[in-house]
C-alpha positions as a Markdown table, in Angstrom:
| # | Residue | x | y | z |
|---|---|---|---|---|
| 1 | Unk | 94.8 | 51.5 | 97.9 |
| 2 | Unk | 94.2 | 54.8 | 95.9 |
| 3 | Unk | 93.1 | 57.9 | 97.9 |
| 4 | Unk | 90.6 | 59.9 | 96.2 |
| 5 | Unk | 91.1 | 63.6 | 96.3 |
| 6 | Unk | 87.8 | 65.9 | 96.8 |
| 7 | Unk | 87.5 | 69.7 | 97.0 |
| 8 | Unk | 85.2 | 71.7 | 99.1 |
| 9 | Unk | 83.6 | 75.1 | 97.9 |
| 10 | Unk | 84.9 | 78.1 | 100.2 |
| 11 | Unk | 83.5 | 81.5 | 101.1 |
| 12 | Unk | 86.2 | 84.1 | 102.2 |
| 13 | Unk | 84.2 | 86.8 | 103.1 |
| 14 | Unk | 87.5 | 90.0 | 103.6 |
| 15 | Unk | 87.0 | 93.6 | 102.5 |
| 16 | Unk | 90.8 | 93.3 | 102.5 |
| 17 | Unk | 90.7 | 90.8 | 99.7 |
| 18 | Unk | 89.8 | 94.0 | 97.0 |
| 19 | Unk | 93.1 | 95.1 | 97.4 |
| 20 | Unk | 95.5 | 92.1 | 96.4 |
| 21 | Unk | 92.4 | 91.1 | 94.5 |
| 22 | Unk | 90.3 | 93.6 | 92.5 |
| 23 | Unk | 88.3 | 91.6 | 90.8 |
| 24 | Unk | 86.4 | 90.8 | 93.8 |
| 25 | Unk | 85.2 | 94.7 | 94.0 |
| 26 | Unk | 81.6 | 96.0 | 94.2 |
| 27 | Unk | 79.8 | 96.2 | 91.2 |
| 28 | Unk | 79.1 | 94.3 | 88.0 |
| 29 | Unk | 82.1 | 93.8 | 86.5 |
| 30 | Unk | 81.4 | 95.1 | 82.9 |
| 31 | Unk | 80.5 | 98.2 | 84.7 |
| 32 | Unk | 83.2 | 99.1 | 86.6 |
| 33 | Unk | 86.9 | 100.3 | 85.9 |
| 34 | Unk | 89.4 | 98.2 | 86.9 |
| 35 | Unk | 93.0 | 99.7 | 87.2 |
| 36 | Unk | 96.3 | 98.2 | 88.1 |
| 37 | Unk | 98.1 | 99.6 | 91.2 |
| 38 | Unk | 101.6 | 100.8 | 90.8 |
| 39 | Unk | 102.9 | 97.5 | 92.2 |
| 40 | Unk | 100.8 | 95.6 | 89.8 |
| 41 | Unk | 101.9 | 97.4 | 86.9 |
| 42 | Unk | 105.7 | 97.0 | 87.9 |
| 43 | Unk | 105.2 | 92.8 | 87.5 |
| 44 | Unk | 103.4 | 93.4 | 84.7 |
| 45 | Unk | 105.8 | 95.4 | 83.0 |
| 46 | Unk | 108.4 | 92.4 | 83.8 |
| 47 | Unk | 106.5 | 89.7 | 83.0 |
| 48 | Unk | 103.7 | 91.4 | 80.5 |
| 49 | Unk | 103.8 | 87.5 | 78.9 |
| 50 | Unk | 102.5 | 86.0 | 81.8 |
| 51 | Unk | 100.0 | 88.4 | 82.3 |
| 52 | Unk | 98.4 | 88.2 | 78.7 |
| 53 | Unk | 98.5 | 84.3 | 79.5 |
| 54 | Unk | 96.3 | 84.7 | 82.6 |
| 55 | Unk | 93.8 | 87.4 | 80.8 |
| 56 | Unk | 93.2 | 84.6 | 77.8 |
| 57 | Unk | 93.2 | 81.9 | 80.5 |
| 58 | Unk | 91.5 | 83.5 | 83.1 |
| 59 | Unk | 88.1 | 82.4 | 82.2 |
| 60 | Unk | 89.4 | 78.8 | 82.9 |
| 61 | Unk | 88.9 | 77.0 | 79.3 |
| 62 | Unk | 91.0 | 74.8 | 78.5 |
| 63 | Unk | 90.3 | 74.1 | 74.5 |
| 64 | Unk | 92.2 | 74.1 | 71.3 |
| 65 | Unk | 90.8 | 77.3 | 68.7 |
| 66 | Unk | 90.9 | 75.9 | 65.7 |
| 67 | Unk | 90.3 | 77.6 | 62.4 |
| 68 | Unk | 90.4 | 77.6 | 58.9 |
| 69 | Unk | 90.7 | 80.5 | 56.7 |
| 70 | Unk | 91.6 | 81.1 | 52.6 |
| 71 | Unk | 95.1 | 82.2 | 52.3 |
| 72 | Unk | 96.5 | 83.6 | 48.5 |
| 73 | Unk | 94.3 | 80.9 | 47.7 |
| 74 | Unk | 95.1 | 78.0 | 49.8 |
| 75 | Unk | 93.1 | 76.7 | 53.1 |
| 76 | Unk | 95.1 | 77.6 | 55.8 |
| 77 | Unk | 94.3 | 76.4 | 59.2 |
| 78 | Unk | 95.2 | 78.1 | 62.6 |
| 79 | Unk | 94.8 | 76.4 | 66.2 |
| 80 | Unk | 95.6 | 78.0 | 69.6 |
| 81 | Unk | 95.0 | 77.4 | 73.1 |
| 82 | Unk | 91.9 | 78.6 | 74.2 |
């Protein structure tokens, strides 16, 4: 017998959650600075990979980039996660 799995949209409504989470501040987004904290910059610093990861992933698509460009003459093509 298979279980099916489902998932439930949740609201956490916490003015606490700005400060793990800053994303979640007032404001548009495109408006407003967003700075690391000193801890945040101290993970970053260790792992600065992992971060660039989760900036280029955190829109959450999943896709293959792929293009095609002329290189000394010759078709080159390029694919990358997206």
């Amino acid at each position: 017998m298979a279980r099916h799995l489902t998932s439930r949209p949740t609201r956490i409504c916490l003015e606490a959650l700005a400060l793990p989470v800053p994303q979640h501040g007032s404001g548009r987004k495109h408006t407003r600075l967003i700075t690391l904290e000193r801890w945040q910059v101290e993970i970053v610093e260790r792992h600065p990979d992992r971060f660039l990861r989760g900036l280029f992933h955190s829109d959450g698509c999943r896709t293959i980039n792929t293009v095609v460009r002329q290189v000394a003459g010759k078709s080159k093509r390029y694919e990358y996660p997206r």
